[in-house]
FIMITOR-304539 format. One record per residue (C-alpha): x negated, y negated, z. Coordinates in nm, 2 decimals. Layout:
% FIMITOR-304539
+--------+--------+--------+
:     px :     py :     pz :
+--------+--------+--------+
:      X :      Y :      Z :
...
+--------+--------+--------+
***
This chain:
% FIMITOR-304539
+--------+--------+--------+
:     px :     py :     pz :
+--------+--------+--------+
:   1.16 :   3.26 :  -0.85 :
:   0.88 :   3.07 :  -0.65 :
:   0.63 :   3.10 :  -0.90 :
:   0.88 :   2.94 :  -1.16 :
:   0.98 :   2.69 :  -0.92 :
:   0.66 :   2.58 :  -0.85 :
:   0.60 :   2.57 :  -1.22 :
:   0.87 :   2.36 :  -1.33 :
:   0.78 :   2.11 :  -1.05 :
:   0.41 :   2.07 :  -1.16 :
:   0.55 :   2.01 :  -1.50 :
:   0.74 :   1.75 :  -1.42 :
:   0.50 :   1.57 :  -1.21 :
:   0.24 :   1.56 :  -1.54 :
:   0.57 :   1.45 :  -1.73 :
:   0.62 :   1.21 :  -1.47 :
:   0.29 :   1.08 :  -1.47 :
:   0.23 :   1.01 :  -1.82 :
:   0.57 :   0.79 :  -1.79 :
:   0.47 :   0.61 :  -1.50 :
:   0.07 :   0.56 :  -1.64 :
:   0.25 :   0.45 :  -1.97 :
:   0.48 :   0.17 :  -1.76 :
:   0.24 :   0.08 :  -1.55 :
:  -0.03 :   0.00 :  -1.82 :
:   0.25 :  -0.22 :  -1.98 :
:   0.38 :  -0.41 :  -1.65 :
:   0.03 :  -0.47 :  -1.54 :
:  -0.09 :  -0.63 :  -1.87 :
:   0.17 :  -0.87 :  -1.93 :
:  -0.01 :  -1.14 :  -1.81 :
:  -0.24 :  -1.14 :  -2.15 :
:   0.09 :  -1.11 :  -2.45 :
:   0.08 :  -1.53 :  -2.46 :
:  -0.30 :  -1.59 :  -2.47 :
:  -0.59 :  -1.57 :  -2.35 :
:  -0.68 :  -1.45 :  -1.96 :
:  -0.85 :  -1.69 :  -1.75 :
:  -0.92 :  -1.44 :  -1.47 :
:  -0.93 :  -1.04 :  -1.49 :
:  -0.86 :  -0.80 :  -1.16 :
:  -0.76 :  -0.49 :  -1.06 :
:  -0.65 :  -0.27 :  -0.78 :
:  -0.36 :  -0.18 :  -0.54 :
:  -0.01 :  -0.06 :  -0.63 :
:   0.08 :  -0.14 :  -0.28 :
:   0.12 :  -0.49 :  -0.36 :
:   0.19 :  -0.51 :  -0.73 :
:   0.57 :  -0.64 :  -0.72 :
:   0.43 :  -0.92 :  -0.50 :
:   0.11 :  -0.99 :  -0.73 :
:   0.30 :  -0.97 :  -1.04 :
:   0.55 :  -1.21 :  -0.97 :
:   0.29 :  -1.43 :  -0.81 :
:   0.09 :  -1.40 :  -1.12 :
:   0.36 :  -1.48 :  -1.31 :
:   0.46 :  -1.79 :  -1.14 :
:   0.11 :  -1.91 :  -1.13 :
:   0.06 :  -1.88 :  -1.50 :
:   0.39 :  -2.09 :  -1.51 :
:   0.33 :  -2.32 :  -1.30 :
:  -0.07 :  -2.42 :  -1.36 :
:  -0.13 :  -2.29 :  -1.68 :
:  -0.37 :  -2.03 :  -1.58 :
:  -0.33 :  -1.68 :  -1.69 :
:  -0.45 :  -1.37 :  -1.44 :
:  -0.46 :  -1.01 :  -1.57 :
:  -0.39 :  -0.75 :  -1.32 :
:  -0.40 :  -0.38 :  -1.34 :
:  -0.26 :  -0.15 :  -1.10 :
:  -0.50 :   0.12 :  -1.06 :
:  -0.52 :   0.19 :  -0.73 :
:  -0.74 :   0.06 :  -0.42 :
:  -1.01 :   0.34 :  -0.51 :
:  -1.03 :   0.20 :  -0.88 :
:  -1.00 :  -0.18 :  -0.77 :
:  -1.28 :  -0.15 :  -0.51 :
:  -1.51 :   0.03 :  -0.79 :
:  -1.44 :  -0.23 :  -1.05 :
:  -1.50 :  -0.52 :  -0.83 :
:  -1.87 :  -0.36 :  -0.72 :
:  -1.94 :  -0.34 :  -1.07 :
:  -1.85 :  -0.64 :  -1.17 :
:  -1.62 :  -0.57 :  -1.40 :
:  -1.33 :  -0.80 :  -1.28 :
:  -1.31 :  -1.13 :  -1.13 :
:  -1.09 :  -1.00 :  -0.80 :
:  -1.05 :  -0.63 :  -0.64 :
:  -0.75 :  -0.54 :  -0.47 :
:  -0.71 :  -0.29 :  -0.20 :
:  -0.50 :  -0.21 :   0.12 :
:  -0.78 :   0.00 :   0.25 :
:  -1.10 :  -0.20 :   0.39 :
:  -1.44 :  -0.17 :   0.20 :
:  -1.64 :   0.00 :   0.46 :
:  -1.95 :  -0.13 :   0.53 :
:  -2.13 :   0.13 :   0.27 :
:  -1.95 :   0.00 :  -0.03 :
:  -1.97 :  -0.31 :   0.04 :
:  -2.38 :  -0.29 :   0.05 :
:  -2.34 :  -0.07 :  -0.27 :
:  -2.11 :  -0.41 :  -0.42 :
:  -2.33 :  -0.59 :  -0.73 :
:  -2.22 :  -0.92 :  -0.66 :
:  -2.33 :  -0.92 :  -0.30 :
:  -2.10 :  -0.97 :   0.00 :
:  -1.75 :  -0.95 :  -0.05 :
:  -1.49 :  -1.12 :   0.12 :
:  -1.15 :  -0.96 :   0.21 :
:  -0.90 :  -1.20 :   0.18 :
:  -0.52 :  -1.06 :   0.34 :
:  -0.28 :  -1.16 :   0.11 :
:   0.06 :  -1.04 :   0.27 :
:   0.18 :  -0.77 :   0.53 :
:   0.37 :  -0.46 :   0.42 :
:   0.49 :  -0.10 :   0.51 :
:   0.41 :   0.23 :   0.42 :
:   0.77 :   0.41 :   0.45 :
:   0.87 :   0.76 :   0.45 :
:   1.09 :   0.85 :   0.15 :
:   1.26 :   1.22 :   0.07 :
:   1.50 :   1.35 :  -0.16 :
:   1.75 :   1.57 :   0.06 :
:   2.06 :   1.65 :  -0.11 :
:   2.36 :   1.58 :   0.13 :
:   2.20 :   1.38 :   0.36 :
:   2.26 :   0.99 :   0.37 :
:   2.16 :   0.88 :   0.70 :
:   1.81 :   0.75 :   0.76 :
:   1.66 :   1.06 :   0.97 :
:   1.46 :   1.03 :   1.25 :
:   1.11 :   1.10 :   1.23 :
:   0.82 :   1.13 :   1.51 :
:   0.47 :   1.06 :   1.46 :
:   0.42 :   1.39 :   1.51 :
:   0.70 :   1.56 :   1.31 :
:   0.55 :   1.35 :   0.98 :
:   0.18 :   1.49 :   1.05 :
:   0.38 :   1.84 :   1.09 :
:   0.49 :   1.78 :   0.73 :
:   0.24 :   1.62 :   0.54 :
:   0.03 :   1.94 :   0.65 :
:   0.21 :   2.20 :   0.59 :
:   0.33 :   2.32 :   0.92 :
:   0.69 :   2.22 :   0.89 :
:   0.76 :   2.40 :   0.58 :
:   1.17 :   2.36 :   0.59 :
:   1.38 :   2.08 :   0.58 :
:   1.61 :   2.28 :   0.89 :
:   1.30 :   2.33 :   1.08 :
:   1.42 :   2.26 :   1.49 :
:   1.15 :   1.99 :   1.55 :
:   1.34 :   1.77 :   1.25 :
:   1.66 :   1.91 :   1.36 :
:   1.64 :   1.78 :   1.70 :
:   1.58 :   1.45 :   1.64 :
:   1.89 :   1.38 :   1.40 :
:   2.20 :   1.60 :   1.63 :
:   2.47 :   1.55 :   1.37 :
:   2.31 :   1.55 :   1.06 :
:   2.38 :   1.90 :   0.82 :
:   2.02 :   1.99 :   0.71 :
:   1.96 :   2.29 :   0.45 :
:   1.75 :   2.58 :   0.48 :
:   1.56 :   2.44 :   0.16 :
:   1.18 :   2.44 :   0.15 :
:   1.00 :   2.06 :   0.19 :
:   0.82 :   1.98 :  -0.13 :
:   0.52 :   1.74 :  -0.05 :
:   0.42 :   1.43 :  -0.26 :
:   0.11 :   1.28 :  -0.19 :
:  -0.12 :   1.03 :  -0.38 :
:  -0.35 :   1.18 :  -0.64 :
:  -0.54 :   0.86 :  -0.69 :
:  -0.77 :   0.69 :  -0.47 :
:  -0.53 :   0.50 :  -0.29 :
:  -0.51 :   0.24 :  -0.01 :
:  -0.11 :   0.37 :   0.06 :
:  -0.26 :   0.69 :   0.15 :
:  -0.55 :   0.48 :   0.36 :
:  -0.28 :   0.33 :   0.56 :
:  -0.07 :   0.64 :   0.58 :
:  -0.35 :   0.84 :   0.72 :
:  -0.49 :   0.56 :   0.95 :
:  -0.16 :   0.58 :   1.12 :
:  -0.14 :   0.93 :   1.14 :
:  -0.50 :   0.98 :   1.27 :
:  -0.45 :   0.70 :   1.54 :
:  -0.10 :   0.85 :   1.66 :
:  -0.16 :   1.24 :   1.60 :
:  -0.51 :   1.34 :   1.76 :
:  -0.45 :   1.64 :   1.58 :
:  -0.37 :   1.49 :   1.25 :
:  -0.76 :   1.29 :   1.30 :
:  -0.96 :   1.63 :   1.43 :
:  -0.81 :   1.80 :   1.10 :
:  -0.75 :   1.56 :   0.81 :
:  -0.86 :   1.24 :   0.88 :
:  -0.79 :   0.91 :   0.74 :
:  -0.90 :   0.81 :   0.39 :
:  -0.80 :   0.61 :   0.04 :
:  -0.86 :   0.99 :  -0.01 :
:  -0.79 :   1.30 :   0.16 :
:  -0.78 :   1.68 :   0.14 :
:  -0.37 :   1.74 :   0.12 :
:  -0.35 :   2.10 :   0.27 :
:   0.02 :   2.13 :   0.06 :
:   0.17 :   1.97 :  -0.18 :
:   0.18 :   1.81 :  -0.56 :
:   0.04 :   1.45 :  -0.64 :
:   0.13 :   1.17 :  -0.84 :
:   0.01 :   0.84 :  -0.99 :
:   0.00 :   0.56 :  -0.73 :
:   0.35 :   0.37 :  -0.58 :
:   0.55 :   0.45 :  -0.88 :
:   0.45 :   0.80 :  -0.95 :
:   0.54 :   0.90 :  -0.60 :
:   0.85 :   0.77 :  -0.57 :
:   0.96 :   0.90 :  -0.89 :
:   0.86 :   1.20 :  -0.80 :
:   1.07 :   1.20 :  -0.45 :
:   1.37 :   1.03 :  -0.70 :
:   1.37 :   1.35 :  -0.98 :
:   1.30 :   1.60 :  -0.70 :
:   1.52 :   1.76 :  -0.44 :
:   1.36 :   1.87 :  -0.14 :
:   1.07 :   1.62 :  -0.17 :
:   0.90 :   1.40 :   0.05 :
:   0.69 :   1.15 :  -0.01 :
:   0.49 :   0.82 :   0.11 :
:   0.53 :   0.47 :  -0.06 :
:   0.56 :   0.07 :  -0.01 :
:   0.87 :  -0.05 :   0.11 :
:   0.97 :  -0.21 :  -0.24 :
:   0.88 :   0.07 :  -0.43 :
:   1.22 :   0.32 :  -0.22 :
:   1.39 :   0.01 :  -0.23 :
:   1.36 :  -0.05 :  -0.61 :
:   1.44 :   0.32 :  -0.65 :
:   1.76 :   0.36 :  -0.42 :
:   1.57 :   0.59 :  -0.12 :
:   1.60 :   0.65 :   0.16 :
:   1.38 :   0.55 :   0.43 :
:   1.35 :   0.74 :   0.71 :
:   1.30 :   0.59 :   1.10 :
:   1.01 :   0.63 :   1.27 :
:   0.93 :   0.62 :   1.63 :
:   0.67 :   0.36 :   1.72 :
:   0.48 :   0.32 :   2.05 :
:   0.72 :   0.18 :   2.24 :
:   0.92 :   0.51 :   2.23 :
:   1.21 :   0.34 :   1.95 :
:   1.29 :   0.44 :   1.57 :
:   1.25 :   0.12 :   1.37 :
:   1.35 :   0.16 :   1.00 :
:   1.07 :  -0.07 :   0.77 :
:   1.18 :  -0.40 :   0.77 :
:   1.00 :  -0.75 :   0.70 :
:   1.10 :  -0.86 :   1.08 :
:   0.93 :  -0.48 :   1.17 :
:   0.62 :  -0.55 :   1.00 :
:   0.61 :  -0.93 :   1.10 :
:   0.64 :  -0.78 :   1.49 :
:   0.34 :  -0.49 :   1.43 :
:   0.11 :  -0.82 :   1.33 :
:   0.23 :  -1.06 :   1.56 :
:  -0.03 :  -1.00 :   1.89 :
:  -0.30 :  -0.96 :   1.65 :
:  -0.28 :  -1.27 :   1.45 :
:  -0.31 :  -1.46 :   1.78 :
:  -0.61 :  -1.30 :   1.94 :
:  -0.81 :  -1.35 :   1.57 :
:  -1.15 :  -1.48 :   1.64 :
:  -1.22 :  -1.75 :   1.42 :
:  -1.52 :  -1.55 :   1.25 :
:  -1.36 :  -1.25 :   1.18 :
:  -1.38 :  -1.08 :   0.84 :
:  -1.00 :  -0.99 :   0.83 :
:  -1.10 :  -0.56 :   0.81 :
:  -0.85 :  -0.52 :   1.03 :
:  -0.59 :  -0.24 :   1.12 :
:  -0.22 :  -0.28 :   1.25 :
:  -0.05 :   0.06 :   1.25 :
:   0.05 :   0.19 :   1.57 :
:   0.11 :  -0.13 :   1.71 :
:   0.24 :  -0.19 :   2.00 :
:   0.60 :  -0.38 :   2.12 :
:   1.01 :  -0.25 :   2.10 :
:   1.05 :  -0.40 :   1.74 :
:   0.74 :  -0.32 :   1.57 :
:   0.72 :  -0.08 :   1.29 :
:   0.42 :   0.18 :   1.30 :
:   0.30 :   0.20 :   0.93 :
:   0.24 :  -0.15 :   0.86 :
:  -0.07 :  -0.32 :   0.69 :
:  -0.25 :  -0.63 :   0.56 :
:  -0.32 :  -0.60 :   0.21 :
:  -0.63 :  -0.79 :   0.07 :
:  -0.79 :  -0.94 :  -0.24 :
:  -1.13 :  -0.88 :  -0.25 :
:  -1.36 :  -1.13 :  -0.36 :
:  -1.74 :  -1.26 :  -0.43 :
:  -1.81 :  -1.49 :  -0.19 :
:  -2.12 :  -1.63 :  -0.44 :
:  -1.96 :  -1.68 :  -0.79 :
:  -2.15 :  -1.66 :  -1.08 :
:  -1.95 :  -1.84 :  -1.27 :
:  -1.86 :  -2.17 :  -1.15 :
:  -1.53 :  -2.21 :  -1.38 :
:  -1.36 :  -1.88 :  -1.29 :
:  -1.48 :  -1.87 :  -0.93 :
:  -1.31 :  -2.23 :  -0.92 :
:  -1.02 :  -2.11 :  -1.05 :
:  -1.01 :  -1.79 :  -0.83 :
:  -1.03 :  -2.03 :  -0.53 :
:  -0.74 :  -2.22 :  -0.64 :
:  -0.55 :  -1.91 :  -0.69 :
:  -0.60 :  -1.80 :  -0.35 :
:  -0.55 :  -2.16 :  -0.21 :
:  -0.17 :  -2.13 :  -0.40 :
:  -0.13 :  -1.76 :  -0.29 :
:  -0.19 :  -1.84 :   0.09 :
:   0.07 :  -2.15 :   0.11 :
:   0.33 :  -2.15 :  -0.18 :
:   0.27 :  -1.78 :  -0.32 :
:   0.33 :  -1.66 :   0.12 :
:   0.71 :  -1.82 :   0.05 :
:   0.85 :  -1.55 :  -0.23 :
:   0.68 :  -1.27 :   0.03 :
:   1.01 :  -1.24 :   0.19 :
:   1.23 :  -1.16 :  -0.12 :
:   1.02 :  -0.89 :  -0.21 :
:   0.98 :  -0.71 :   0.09 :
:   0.67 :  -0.79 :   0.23 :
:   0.60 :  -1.01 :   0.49 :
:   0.43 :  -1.35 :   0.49 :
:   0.14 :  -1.41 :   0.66 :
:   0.20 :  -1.59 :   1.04 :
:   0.10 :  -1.91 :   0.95 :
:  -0.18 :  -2.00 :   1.21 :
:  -0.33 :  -1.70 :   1.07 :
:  -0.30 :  -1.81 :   0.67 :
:  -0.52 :  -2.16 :   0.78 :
:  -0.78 :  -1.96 :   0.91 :
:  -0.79 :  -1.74 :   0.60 :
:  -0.74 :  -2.04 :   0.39 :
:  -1.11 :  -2.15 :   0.57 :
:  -1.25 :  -1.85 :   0.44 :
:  -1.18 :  -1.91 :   0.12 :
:  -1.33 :  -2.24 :   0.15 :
:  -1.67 :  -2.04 :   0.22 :
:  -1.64 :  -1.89 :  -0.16 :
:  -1.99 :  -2.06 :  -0.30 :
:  -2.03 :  -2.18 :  -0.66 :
:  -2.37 :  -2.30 :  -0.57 :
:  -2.49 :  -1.96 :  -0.74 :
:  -2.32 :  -2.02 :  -1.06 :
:  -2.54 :  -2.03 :  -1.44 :
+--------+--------+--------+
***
């Protein structure tokens, strides 16, 4: 019965990946049905329901058109060093070794917006958010906790029925900047978790099945009882799941929120030296209202452009993103960017040469 369990699941996760590769090639290329495409990129899922409405409201609004494709971080950070797009996108810093391996030369990481990672699952019967620890998630995630009644989850939700069901695993199968986040967190809050497994757009998974960025995960969770999985905020909300608490540093269980993730960046957007270059990590952070998995999420760009029309146009995109673009944030469930912090990003951009340009 194991054997055939495990069977069907792995079946349905190719099934499910095929369907989700298929939408996401079609979302992610609308931005070229009317016309030609003034500027070409590619990257995070993370951020995609913010991108692609911002994209789309760009295009309406200036007439440029920007085409997007939601790889990945891994596949956005690889495209960008070879040049093949105009913009990366990732929600895991380059690290200084791909960034000296870039073609273009130095990159710049521009943050775009704040979100969360959140912890989703699919337990039948259960409609409370549960309460998870630090701990108890790095438990799961490698294999240690291996059933949904297990007493270390059971003690932190008295009250809630939990079956005797076996925890199905979903993890990223991509290179990933979700699973960057979600393993930064871990490794800073589980010493355990960092001697182990690390932190990484990729990771050995000890257990578990994988799927195809945001979407594949969470449809995996959605079609799956007894899953678990990791995503952006958005994506459970846009698929109706639930979202577990987690306890944060101060010792409180904060469900994911837009105030939550505006709280985890608020001490370090104030201490910002003026020349940072914005590779910076929030999870774990500390104060009562601050939710743990939280994260900037960047474009990555040139800073010499070849080309002096695009890289114009890129700079006026990023000019739009970081004042109107920051105001639809909210709607979508990410959080805006405090804004002392967006005018000194908006100053980086401004130190985007052309100068370079044939």
């Amino acid at each position: 019965m194991r054997a055939l369990k495990v069977t069907a699941l792995m079946l349905l996760a190719v099934a499910c990946a095929k369907e989700n590769a298929s939408n996401s090639n079609t979302a992610s290329s609308t931005a070229t049905t009317s016309g030609s495409v003034d500027l070409t990129g590619a990257g995070a899922t993370f951020p995609y329901p913010i991108y692609s409405k911002w994209f789309s409201d760009y295009a309406a609004q200036k007439g440029v058109k920007i085409n997007y494709q939601s790889i990945g971080s891994g596949g956005g950070i690889r495209q960008l060093s070879e040049e093949t797009v105009d913009f990366g996108a990732s929600d895991s810093p380059m690290s200084d070794d791909e960034m000296s391996k870039a073609k273009g030369g130095p990159v710049l990481h521009i943050p775009t917006v704040l979100g969360a990672d959140v912890v989703t699952y699919n337990v039948p019967g259960v409609t409370a958010p549960l309460k998870l620890t630090p701990e108890v998630i790095a438990g799961i995630f490698s294999g240690n906790i291996k059933k949904w009644n297990d007493t270390r989850i059971a003690s932190l939700n008295s009250g809630v029925t939990l079956p005797s069901s076996d925890i199905l695993v979903v993890h990223r199968s991509d290179g990933s900047g979700t699973t960057y986040i979600f393993t930064d967190y871990l490794s800073t809050a589980v010493p355990s978790w960092k001697a182990s497994i690390g932190k990484g757009k990729e990771v050995k998974w000890p257990v578990g099945i994988g799927a195809k960025g945001n979407e594949g995960v969470a449809g995996q969770v959605k079609q799956t009882p007894g899953a678990i999985g990791y995503v952006e905020l958005a994506y459970a909300k846009q698929n109706n799941l639930p979202i577990a608490a987690v306890r944060n540093q101060a010792g409180q269980f904060v469900v994911a929120s837009v105030a939550g993730v505006t709280a985890a960046a608020a001490g370090v957007a104030k201490s910002l030296p003026e020349n940072t270059d914005y590779r910076l990590s929030i999870v774990n952070a500390p104060g009562a209202d601050s939710y743990p998995i939280s994260s900037f999420t960047w474009l990555l760009v040139y800073k010499q452009q070849k080309d002096a029309a695009k890289g114009q146009k890129l700079v006026d995109f990023l000019n739009w993103a970081l004042t109107e673009g920051e105001q639809s944030a909210s709607s979508l469930d990410y959080a805006p960017l405090p804004t002392d912090m967006a005018a000194k990003v908006k100053a980086r951009v401004a130190t985007v040469s052309l100068s370079g340009a044939k």
